[in-house]
N, C-alpha and C positions, 0 to 999 in steps of 0.2 A: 132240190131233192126229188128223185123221180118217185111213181108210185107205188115201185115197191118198197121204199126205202119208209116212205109215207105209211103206208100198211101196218108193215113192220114197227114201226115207232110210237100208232094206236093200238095193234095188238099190247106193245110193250106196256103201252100206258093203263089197259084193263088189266093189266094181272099186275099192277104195283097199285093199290087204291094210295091215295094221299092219306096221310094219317096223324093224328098231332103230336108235333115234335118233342123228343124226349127233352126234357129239360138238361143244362151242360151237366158233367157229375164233378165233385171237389177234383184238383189236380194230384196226380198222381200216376207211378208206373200203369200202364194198360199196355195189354196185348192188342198188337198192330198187325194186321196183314198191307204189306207194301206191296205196288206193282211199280213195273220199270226201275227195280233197283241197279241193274246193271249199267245206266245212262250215267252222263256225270252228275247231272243234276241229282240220278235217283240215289249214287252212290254217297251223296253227300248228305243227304235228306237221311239215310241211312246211318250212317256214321253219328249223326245229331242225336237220332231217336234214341241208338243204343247209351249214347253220352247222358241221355238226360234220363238214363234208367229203363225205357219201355222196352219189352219183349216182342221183336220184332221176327213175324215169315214173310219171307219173301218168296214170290211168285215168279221167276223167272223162265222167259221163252227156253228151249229145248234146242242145244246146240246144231244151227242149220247143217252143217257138215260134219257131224262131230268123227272122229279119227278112230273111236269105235265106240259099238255100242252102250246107251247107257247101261251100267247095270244095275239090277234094282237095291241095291245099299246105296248107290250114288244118286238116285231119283229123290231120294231126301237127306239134305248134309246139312253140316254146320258151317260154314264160312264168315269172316270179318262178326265172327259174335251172333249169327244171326240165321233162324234155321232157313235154308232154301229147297224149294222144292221147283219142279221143270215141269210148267204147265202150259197147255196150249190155251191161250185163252180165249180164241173164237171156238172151243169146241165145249159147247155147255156140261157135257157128263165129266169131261177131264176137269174142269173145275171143279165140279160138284166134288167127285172121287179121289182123285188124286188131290186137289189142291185146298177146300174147307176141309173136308174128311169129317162133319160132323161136329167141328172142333167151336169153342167159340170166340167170336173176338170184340172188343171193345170200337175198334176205330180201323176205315179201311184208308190207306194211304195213297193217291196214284201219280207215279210224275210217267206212267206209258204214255207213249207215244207212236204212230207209228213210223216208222225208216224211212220210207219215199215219199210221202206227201200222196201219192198217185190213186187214183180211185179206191183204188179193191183195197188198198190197204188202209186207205182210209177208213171207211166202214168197216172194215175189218175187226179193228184196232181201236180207233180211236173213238167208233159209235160202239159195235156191237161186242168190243171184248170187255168193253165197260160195263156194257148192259148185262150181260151174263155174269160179272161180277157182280151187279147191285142187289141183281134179283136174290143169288143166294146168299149173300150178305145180310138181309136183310132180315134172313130167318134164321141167323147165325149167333144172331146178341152184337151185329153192329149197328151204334145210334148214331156216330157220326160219318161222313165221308169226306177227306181235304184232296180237292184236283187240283194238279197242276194242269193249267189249261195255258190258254197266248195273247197278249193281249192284242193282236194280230186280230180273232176272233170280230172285234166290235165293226171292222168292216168286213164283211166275208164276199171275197170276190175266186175265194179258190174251194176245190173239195174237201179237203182236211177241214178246212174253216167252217166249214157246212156241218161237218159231220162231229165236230169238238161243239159246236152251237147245239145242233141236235140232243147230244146226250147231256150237257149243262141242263136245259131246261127238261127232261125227263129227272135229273138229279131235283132239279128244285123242287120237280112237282110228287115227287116220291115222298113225302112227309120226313126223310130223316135229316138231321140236323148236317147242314151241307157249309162249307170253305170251299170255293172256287178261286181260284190264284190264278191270276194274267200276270205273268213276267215278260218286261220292256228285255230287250237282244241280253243274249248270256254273252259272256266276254269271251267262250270257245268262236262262236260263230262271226266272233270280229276280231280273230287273234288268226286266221288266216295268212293274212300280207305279212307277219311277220317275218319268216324266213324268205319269203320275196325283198322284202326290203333290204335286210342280209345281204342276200346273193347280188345285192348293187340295182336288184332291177327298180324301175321305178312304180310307184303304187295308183291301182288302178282305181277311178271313181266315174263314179254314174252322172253325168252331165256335170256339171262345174262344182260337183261334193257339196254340196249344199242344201240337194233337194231335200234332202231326209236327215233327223235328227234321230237321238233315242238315247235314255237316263240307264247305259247297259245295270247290269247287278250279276255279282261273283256268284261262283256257285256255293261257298259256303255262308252267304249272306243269306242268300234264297232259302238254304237247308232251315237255317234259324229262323226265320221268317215261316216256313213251311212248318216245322215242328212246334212253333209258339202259337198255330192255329188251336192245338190241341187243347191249350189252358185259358186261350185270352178271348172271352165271349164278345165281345166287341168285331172278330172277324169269325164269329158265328154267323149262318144264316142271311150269308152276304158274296157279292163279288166284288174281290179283291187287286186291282190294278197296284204293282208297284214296280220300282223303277230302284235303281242303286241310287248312292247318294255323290250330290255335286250338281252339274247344271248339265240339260241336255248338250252332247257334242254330236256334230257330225262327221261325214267321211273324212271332208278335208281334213276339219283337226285332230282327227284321231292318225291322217297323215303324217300331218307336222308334227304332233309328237312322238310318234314314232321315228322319222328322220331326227329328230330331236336327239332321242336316245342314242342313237347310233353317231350318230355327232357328225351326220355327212347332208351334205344341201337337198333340198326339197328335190325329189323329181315324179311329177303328178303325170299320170297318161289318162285322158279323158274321154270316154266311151259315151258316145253317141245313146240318148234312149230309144230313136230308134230301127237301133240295130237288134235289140233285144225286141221292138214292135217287129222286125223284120224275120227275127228266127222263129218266133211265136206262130207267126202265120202261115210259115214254111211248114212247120213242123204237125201245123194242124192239119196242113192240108194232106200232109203225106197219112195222116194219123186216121184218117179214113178209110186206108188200106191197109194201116198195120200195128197192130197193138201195139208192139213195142215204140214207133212214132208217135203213138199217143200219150203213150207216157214221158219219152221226151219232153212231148209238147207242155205238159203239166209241168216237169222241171220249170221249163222255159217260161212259163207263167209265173211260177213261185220264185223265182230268181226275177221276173221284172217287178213284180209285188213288192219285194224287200231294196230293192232299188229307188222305188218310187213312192213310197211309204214310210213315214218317220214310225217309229216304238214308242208312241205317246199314248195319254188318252185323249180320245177323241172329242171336242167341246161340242155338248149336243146344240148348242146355241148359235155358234159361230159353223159349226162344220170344219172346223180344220183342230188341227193338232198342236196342243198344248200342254207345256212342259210343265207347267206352273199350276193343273189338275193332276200331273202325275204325282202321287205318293212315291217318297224314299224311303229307303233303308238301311242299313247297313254300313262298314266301315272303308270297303276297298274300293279304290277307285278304278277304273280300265285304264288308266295310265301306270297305276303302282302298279297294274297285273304288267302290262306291257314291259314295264322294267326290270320285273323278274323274269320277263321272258328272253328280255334281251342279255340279260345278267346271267340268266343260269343255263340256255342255250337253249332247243328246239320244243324240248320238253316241258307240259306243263308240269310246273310245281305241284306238287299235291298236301295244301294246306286243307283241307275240309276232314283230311283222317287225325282223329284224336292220337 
């Protein structure tokens, strides 16, 4: 973290004192402010909350391109049961104004993230649109806060990773009652080759599919998991690693049964690691003349990162990645997702809406 981000993050830290934690309260309906409801993850975290009764606003970005302007009946609507309002959330007044409004809530939800991984959005987004949420949350009547964070985080070699660590321990050290959630790989970001595999072509893997493992988990698994934060003190005032249920797979096998499904022979094409050491470097070097190469070059980081790094958690003992510390959950596997996708054609299924 450079030093203004350093600054910024002890400025932060005087104006939130630590304070003792509110005790959990009995379970029941509570008003939720949610952020990043429109992701899949958030959409489905969403769908949970209103299932199990809570009254849920949603804080949704402000359409980048929108086809005309908003108008102000539309800056606050009801959609999927659940009120939404379009807030910028690096901009602290629009929070304040347009998005608490004075209002109060019991519990703040976040599955935000930001879109590129790439510096400025990073801090953007993933440090300071948190931060500006916590602050006025905190004078709002919310005791608790549950993040989706990655569980990615435990080794931070990239800037998101940096910037999701930053604001977790600002959350802990804020005195309110905090859920942090590391989810092992969602099944979207490993349901890619599917339509490759389709098209006959053969599926690509990171040196012989082996390097990397990971326990994926469905997105309506995570939702239940993510909204059962709210009743079950046990994943109070903690961080939370979990992982879908079954045994870590890697690329290859998530190959094979994928050609599996498809009922046609294995055809693996094997990508060198370092060709990826090799675009990295390219890109960094151009990345000193040009913003946009620098951002690249961060792609190309985060793509060698998930390549060369299993979804586990990390054994602080051994230093390597262990399946058998990751916590499960849930009922779906990334094979039954994989057959629905090969069953029902391009499209995900959308099983997470009641």
């Amino acid at each position: 973290m450079d030093q203004a981000m350093i600054t910024r993050s002890a400025c932060m830290n005087s104006s939130l004192p630590a304070a003792p934690r509110p005790t959990p309260r009995a379970a029941g309906p509570r008003r939720i402010l949610l952020l990043g409801a429109t992701g899949t993850i958030g959409r489905a975290t969403l769908w949970e909350l209103i299932r199990r009764g809570h009254s849920v606003v949603c804080f949704d970005r402000p359409p980048s391109k929108p086809e005309k302007p908003v108008a102000s009946n539309d800056a606050c609507r009801i959609q999927d049961g659940a009120l939404r309002r379009f807030i910028d959330v690096t901009d602290t007044e629009c929070v304040t104004q347009e998005g608490f409004r004075g209002e109060r809530f019991d519990v703040l939800v976040s599955c935000m993230a930001s879109r590129t991984g790439t510096p400025k959005d990073a801090w953007d987004v993933d440090y300071q649109g948190h931060v500006n949420a916590l602050a006025i949350a905190r004078c709002t009547g919310v005791t608790h806060f549950v993040l989706l964070s990655a569980i990615c985080v435990q080794k931070p070699m990239l800037t998101f990773q940096r910037a999701k660590l930053a604001f977790e321990k600002l959350l802990i050290e804020s005195g309110l009652r905090y859920s942090i959630v590391r989810p092992t790989a969602f099944f979207k970001s490993l349901s890619g080759q599917v339509e490759r595999v389709r098209r006959g072509k053969p599926y690509l893997v990171f040196g012989d599919g082996t390097i990397t493992a990971c326990k994926p988990i469905g997105d309506q698994d995570l939702a239940v998991y993510i909204a059962g934060c709210l009743e079950d003190a046990g994943r109070q005032n903690c961080i939370l690693p979990i992982g879908g249920p079954g045994h870590a797979i890697t690329p290859l096998q998530q190959a094979e049964a994928l050609f599996a499904l498809f009922k046609r022979p294995i055809r693996i094409r094997r990508v060198p690691i370092g060709l990826l050491d090799g675009i990295v470097g390219g890109l960094d070097g151009l990345g000193r003349w040009s913003p946009s190469m620098a951002d690249k070059a961060e792609y190309a980081r985060i793509g060698r990162y998930y390549a060369t790094e299993s979804m586990l958690v990390l054994n602080p003992k051994t230093g390597r990645y262990d399946p058998q510390l990751t916590p499960s959950t849930g009922t779906e596997t990334l094979f039954e997702h994989y057959a629905r996708l090969v069953q029902g054609g391009a499209e995900v299924m959308d099983r997470a809406r009641p």
